[in-house]
Legacy VTK file of the C-alpha trace (Angstrom):
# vtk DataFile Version 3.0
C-alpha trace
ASCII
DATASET POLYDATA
POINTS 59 float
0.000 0.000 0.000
1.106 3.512 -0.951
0.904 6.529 0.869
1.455 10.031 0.014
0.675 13.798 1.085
1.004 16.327 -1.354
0.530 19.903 -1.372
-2.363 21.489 -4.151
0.288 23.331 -5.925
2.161 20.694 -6.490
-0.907 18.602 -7.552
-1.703 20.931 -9.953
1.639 20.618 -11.487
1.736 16.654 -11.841
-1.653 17.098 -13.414
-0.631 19.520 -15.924
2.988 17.605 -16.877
2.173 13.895 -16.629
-0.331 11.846 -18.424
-1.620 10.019 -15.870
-4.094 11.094 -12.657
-2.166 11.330 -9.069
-1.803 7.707 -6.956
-4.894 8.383 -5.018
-7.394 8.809 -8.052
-5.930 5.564 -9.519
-7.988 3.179 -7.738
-10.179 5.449 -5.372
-11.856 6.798 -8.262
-12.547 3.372 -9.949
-13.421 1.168 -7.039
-16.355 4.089 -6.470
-17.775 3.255 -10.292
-18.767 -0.126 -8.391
-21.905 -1.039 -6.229
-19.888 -4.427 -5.060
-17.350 -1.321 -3.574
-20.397 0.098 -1.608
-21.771 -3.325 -0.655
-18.307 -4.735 0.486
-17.041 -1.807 2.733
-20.357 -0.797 3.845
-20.065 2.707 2.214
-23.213 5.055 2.807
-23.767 8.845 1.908
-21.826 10.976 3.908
-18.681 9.099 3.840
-15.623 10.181 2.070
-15.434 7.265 -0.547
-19.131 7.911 -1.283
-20.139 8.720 -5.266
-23.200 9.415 -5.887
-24.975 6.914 -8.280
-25.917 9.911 -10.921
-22.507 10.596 -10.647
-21.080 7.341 -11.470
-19.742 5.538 -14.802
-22.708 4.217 -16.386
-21.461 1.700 -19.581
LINES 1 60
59 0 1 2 3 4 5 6 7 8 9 10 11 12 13 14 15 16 17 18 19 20 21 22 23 24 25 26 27 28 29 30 31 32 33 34 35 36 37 38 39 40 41 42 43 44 45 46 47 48 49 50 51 52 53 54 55 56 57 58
């Protein structure tokens, strides 16, 4: 497992130089396209991994 803390700035600049999203969007932001996500860790609205379902990936 990987860890990191970086500041916005510097956030801003890896998103405007590198061609791919920073380590935390890499799998946060797919595991929450996926109701077996929700049903698995018992995610609800108001937690911090929550999507909404009109805001999720719909293929």
């Amino acid at each position: 497992m990987w860890f990191g803390k970086h500041s916005e700035k510097f956030l801003l600049v890896q998103y405007e130089t590198q061609n791919y999203p920073p380590h935390f969007l890499r799998v946060n932001a797919i595991v929450q396209q996926f109701d077996e996500f929700y049903k698995a860790y018992g995610i609800k609205r108001g937690d911090g991994m929550y999507l909404p379902p009109q805001k999720r990936i719909k293929l």
